[in-house]
C-alpha positions in Angstrom: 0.0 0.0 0.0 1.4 3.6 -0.9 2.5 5.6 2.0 0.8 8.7 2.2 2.3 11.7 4.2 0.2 14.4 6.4 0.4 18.5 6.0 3.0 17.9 9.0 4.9 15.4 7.4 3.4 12.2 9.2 3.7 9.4 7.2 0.0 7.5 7.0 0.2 4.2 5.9 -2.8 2.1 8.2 -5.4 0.1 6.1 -8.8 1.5 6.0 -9.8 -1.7 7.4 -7.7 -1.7 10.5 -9.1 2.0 10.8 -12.5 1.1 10.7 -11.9 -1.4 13.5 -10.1 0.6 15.6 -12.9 3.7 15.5 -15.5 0.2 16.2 -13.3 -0.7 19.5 -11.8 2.5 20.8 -8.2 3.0 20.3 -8.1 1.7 24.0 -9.0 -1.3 23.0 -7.4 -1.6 20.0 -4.4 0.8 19.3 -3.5 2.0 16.2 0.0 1.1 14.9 2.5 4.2 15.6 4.2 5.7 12.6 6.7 8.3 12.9 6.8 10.8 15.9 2.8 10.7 16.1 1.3 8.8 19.1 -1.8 6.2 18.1 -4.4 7.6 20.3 -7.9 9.1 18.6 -7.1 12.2 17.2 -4.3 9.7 14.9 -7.4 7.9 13.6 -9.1 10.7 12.8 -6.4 12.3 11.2 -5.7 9.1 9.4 -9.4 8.5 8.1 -9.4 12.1 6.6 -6.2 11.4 4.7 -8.0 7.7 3.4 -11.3 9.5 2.8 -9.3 12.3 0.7 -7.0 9.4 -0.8 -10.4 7.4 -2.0 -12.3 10.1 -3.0 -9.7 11.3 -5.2 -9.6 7.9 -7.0 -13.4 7.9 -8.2 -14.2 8.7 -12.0 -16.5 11.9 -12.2 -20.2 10.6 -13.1 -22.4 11.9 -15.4 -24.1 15.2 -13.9 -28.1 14.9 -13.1 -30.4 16.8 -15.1 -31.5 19.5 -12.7 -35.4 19.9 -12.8 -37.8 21.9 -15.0 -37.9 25.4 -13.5 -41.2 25.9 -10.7 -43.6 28.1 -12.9 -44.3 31.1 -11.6 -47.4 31.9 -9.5 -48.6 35.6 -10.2 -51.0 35.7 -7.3 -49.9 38.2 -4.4 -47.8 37.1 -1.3 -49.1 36.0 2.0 -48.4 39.5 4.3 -45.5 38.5 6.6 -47.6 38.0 10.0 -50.2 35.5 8.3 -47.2 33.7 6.8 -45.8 33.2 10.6 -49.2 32.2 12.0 -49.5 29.3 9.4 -45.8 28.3 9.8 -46.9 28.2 13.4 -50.0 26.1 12.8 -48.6 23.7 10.6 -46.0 23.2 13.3 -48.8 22.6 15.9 -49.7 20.4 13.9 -46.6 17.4 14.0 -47.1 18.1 17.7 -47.8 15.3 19.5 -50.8 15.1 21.3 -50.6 15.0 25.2 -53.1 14.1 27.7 -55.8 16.6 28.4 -53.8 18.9 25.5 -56.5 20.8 24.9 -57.7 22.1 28.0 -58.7 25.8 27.5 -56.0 26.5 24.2 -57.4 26.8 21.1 -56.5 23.3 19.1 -54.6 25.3 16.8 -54.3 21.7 13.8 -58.3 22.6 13.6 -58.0 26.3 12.1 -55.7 25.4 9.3 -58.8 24.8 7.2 -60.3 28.7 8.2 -56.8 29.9 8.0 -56.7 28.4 4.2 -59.8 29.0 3.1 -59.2 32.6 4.4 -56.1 33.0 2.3 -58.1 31.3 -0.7 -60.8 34.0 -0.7 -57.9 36.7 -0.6 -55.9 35.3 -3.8 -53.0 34.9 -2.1 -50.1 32.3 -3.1 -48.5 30.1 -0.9 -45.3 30.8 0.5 -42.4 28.6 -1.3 -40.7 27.5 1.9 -44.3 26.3 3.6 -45.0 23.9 0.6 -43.4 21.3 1.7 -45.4 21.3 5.2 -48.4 22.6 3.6 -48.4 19.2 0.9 -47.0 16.9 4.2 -50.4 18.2 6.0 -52.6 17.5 3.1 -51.4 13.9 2.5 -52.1 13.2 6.4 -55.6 15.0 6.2 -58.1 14.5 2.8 -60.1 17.1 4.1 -57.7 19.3 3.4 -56.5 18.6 0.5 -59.1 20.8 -1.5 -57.9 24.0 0.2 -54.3 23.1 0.1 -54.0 22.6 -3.2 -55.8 25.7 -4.5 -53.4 27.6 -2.1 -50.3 26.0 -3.0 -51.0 26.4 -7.1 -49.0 25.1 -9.6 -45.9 25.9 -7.4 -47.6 22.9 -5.4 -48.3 21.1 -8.4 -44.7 21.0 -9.8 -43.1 20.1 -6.3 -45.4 17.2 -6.0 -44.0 15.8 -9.1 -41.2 15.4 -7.4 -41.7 13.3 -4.2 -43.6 10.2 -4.8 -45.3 10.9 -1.2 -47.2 14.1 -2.6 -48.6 12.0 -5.7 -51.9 12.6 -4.5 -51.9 16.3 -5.7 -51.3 15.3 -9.5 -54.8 13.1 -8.8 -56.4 15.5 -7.0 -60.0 16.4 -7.9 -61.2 19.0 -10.3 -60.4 21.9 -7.9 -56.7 21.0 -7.5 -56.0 20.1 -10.8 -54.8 22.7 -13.2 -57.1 23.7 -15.7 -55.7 24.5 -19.4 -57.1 27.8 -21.5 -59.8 26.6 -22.2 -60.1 28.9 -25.3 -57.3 26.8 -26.8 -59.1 24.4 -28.9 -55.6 22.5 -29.6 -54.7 22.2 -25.8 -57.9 21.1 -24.9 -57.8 18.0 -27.1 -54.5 16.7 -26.3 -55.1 17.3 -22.6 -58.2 15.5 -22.9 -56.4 12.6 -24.7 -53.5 12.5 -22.6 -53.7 13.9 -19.8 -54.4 12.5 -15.7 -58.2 11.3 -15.3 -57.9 14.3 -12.5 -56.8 16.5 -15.5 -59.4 15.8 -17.7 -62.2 15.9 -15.1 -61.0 19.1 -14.1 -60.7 20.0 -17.8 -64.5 19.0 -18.7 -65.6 20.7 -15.9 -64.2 23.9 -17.2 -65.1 23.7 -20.5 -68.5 23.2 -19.1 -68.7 26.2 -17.2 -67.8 28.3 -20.4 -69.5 26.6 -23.0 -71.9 23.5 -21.7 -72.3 21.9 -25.2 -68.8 22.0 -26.3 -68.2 20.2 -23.0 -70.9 17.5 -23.6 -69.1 17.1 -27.5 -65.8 16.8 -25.9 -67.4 13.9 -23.5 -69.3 12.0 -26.3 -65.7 11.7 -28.4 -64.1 8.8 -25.9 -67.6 8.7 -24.0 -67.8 4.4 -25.5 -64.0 3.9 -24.2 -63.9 5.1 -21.2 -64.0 2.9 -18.1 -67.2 2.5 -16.0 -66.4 4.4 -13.1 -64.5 7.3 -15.2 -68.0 7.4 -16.8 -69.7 8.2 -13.7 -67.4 11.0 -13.0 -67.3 12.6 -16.2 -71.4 11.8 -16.1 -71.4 14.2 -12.9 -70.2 17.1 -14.2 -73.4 17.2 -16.5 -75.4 18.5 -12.9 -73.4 22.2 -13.7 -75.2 23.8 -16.6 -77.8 20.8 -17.2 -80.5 21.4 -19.4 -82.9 20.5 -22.3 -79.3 20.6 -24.5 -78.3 17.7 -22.7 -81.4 15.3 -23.0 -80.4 13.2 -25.6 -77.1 12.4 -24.6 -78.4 11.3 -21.2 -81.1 9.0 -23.0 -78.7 6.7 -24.5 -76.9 6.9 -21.3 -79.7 5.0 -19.9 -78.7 2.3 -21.7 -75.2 1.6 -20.6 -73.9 -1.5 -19.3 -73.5 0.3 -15.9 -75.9 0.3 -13.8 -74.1 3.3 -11.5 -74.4 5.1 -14.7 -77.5 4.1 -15.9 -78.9 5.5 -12.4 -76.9 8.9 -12.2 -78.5 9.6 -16.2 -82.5 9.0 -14.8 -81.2 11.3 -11.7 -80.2 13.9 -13.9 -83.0 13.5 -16.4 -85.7 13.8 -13.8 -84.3 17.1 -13.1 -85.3 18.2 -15.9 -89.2 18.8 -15.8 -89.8 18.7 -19.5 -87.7 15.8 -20.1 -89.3 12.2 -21.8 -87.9 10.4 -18.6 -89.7 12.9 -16.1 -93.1 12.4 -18.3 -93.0 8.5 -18.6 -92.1 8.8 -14.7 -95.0 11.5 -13.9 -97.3 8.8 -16.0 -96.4 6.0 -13.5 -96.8 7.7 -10.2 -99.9 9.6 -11.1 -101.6 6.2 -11.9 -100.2 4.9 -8.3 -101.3 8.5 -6.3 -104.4 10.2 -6.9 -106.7 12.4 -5.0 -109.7 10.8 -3.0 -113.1 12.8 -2.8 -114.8 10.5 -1.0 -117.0 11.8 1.5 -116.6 15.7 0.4 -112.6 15.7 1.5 -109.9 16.0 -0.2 -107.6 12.9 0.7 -104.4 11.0 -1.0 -105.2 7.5 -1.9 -102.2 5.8 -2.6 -101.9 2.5 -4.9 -98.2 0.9 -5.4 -97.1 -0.7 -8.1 -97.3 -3.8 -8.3 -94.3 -5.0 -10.8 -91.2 -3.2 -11.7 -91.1 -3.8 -15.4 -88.0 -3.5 -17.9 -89.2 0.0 -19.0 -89.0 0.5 -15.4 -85.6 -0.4 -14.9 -84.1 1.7 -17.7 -85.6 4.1 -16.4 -83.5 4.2 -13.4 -85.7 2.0 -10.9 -84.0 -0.1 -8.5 -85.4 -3.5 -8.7 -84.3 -5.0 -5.3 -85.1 -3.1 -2.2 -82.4 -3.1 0.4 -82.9 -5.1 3.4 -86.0 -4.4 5.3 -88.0 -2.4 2.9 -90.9 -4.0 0.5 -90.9 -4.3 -2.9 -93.8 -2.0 -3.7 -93.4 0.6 -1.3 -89.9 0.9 -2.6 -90.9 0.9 -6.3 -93.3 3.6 -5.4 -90.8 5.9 -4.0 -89.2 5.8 -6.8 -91.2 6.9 -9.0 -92.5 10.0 -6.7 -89.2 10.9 -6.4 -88.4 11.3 -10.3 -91.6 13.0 -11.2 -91.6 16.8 -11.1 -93.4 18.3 -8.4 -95.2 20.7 -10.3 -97.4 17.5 -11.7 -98.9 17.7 -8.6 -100.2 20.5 -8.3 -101.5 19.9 -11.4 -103.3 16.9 -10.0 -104.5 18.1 -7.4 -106.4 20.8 -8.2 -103.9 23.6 -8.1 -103.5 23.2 -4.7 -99.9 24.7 -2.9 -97.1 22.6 -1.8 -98.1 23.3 1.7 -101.8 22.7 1.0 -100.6 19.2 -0.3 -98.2 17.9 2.1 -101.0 18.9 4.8 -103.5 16.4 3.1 -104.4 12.8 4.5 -102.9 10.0 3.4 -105.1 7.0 2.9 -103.9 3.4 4.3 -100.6 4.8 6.1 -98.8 5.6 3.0 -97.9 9.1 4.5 -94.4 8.3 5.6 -93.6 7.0 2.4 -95.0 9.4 0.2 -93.7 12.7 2.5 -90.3 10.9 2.4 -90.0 10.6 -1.7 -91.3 14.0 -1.8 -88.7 14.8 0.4 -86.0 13.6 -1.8 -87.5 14.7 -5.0 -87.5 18.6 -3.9 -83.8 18.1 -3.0 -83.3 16.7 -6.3 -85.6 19.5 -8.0 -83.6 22.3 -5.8 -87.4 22.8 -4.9 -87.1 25.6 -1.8 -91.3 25.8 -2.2 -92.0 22.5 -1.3 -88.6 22.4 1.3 -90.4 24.9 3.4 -93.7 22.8 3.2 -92.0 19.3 4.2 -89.9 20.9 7.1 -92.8 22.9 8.7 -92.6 25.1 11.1 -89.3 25.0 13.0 -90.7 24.7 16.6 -93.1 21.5 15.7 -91.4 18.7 16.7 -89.8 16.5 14.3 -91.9 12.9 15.1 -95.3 15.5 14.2 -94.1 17.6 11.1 -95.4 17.4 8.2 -92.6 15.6 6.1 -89.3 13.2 7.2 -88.1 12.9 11.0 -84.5 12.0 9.3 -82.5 14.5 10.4 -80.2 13.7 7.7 -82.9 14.3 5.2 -83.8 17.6 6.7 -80.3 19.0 6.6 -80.9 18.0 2.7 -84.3 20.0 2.6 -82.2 22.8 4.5 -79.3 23.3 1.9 -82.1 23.9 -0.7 -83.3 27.1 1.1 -81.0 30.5 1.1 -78.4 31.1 3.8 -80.3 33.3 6.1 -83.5 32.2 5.8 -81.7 28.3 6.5 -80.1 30.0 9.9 -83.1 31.4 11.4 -84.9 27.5 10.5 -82.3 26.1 12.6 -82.1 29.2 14.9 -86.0 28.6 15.7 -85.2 24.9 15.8 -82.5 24.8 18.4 -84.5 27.3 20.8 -87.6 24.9 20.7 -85.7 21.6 21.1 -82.2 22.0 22.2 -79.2 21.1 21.0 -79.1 17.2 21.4 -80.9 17.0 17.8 -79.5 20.0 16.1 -76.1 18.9 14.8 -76.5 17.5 11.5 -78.6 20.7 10.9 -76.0 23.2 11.8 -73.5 21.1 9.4 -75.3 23.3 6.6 -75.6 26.4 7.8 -73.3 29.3 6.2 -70.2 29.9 7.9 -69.6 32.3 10.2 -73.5 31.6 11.4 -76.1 34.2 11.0 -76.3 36.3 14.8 -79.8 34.5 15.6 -78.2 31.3 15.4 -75.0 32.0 17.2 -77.4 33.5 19.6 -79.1 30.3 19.9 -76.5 28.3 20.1 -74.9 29.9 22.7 -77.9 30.3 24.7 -78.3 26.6 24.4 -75.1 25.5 25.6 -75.8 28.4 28.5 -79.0 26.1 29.3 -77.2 23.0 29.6 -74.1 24.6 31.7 -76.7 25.6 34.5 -78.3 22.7 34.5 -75.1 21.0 35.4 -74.6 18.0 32.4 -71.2 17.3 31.4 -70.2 19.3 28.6 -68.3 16.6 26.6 -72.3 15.7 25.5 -71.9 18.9 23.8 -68.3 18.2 22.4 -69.7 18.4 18.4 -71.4 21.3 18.9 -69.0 23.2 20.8 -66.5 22.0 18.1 -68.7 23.4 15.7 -69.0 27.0 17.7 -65.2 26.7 18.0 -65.5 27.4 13.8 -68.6 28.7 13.3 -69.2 31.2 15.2 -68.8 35.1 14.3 -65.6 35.7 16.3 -67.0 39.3 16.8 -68.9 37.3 19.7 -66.0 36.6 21.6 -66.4 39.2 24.3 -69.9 38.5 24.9 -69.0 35.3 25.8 -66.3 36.6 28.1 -68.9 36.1 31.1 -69.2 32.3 30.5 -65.6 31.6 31.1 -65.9 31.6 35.0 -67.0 28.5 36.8 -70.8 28.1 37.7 -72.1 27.3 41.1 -73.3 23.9 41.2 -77.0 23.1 41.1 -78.4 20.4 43.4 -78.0 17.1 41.6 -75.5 18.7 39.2 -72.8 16.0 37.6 -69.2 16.4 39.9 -66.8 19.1 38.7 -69.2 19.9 36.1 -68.9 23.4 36.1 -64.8 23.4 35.6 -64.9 21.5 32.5 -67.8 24.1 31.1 -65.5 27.4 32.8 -62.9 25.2 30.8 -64.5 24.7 27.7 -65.9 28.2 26.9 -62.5 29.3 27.8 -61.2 27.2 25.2 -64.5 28.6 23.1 -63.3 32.3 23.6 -59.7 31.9 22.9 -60.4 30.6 19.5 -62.7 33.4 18.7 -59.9 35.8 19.4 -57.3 33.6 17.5 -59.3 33.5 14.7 -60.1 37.2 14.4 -56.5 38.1 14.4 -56.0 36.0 11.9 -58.5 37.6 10.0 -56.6 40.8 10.6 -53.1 39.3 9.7 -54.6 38.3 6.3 -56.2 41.8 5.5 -54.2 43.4 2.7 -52.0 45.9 3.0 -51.2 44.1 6.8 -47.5 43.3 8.0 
């Protein structure tokens, strides 16, 4: 082996291997030879290593260089001011934190306002800051809730990073709001991205399209509409519901007639939207020949007669054959059909009467469930807010007694179809005649930050159940819900509720320190998120 000779003049001659073993052992344990005037204790090894390392190094052939990446496009949206840009590094932090016992307690959870704090940024156009994508794409892969926001924030900045880590993948299959969407006045670039682009891409693509020009979208669909796959059919199928109309009929028609049956169902859906379509009139036939009025006696009743068969016309027509478990045949065949007939037919039938009028008829033989229920679903289908206000009824009847569905589930539904305000003062009057065991699923669609009536209501509610002395983790949802919901502006009002309660006779234990706890926790999050607020206003530092 060569001798090789240190900037002192040390002659180093050890094999790498007997270095390695003494570094493994200690040079107590297994001293280095001496060479020359140096001794063999550890800072020989060292000094000997670097000399081999140097030696080695020097000895490799030069590879071929890597071809550095594309260049990130540029984003032209504005920058994040720099105090927003701090609070989301900070929350983002918060949120590889982990979780200790009682970690909550009266802090706000800061991991659940990175939605408000991106959504926020979203409505002010901002772009993302380049050093946070990285964190902002890690966040997005552990939560799919937020990928929607995160991926409109980080742009195609996001877009192009993700191409490079196989762990952010997701955001190249992102849905239609993450995507990136070509000019769509490009005739050339929409055809080859619709040919070869991501099945995210091109959804995102026919969506666009669609929202400019509706029937170029549907020709662009009917060129690979007979090769695509089943379930890429359904999707692309779905973006019909934006811009449907009369245009589309056809189309949908011979949809009916696909070999899937998903497909087959979401083409009746959308085709008994349509009022004038053939679908809702061969539909309107067979449930006007199964529901009929009844003048027997002098008053006006619903007599109800289900079908006894579903035919093949039936079942290209979207009709579900087998009920699920539970339900009969006929009563299920029957909703069906009520469901896909437009509601205006009965009016027609019925002698002009309202929606209200209607719903508040008898139903013969104890079809009323049934029959409130499928008109239930058919004026959420229809976007129907006339016949939404009849089935829900007045807010402070109780929901086993009103006039349509006790589902809570389908009430939310009825809810969305009604405008913001006039769906917050519903649930407003809801909460203050029932509480706040039932309301949940109802506040789900109301606008965000809520409406003052409802945030009134709510609050008073939870103020209810704090003096009457219940837990407060029976309220965890809703509070949760407050926590985001609520008009921060309220947050001093609220102020009072943060001190503990005297405890009422019968009262759960230590009740009242988890509620003094939890509205703590309540108000500090109402102050955190109005300063965010103000660290996202333009022109703010």
């Amino acid at each position: 082996m060569p001798t090789t000779v240190t900037t002192s003049g040390t002659p180093v001659s050890a094999p790498w291997e007997e270095l390695v073993t003494s570094a493994l052992l200690g040079t107590d344990r297994r001293p280095l030879r001496p060479e020359g005037d140096v001794t063999a204790g550890p800072a020989a090894l060292l000094d000997r290593a670097a000399v081999h390392t140097v030696r080695r190094r020097a000895a490799l052939r030069p590879a071929a260089g890597a071809v550095p990446p594309v260049p990130a496009p540029v984003d032209p949206r504005p920058p994040v001011p720099a105090a927003a840009r701090r609070r989301l590094a900070q929350l983002l932090a918060d949120r590889s934190a982990p979780p200790a016992g009682g970690r909550r307690g009266s802090a706000p959870d800061l991991t659940e306002l990175i939605p408000q704090w991106l959504a926020s940024a979203g409505a002010h156009g901002y772009r993302a800051p380049a050093e946070l994508l990285p964190a902002l794409l890690d966040a997005a892969r552990a939560r799919t809730d937020l990928r929607p926001h995160v991926l409109a924030f980080a742009g195609p900045r996001g877009r192009w990073l993700a191409g490079l880590n196989p762990e952010w993948r997701f955001a190249l299959r992102a849905g239609a709001r993450g995507a990136q969407r070509p000019d769509t006045a490009d005739p050339e670039a929409v055809r080859r991205l619709w040919d070869e682009g991501l099945f995210a891409e091109r959804v995102a693509l026919l969506g666009a399209v669609r929202e400019r020009e509706p029937e170029a979208a549907r020709a662009l669909l009917t060129t690979t509409w007979s090769t695509e796959r089943a379930e890429d059919r359904l999707m692309f199928l779905d973006s019909l519901r934006s811009g449907l109309s009369a245009s589309d009929e056809a189309f949908l028609e011979e949809a009916l007639a696909d070999r899937s049956r998903n497909v087959r169902a979401t083409a009746a859906e959308l085709l008994s939207a349509l009022p004038d379509s053939a679908l809702a009139r061969r539909m309107a036939d067979r449930a006007t020949s199964c529901v009929n009025p009844d003048r027997t006696g002098g008053a006006v009743s619903v007599a109800v007669e289900a079908p006894h068969e579903c035919d093949a016309a039936m079942q290209r027509d979207g009709v579900v054959p087998v009920p699920p478990s539970g339900r009969g045949e006929r009563s299920w065949w029957l909703g069906q059909l009520v469901e896909a007939t437009p509601l205006g037919i009965w009016r027609e039938r019925f002698g002009g009467r309202t929606a209200q009028e209607l719903v508040a008829l008898p139903v013969a033989d104890g079809w009323a469930a049934e029959l409130h229920a499928a008109w239930c679903r058919a004026a959420v289908r229809q976007r129907d807010a006339d016949w939404a206000r009849a089935l829900l009824g007045a807010p402070s009847t109780p929901p086993a007694n009103g006039p349509g569905t006790v589902s809570l589930a389908e009430r939310s539904q009825l809810l969305a179809t009604l405008p913001s305000s006039e769906r917050a003062l519903w649930v407003a009057g809801f909460i203050a005649a029932h509480g706040l065991s039932e309301a949940f699923q109802l506040l789900g669609v109301c606008s965000v930050p809520w409406d003052g009536p409802l945030g009134r209501s709510v609050v008073d509610a939870l103020d209810i159940a704090r003096d009457a002395g219940s837990y407060p983790w029976s309220f965890s949802g809703v509070m949760g819900l407050a926590e985001r919901c609520l008009n921060p502006a309220e947050a001093d009002r609220l102020a009072v509720l943060t001190t503990t309660p005297d405890e009422p006779e019968g009262a759960s234990p230590g009740a009242g320190g988890y509620w003094s706890e939890a509205f703590q926790r309540l108000v500090s999050t109402l102050r955190l998120r109005a300063a965010m607020d103000a660290e996202l206003a333009p022109g703010h530092e």
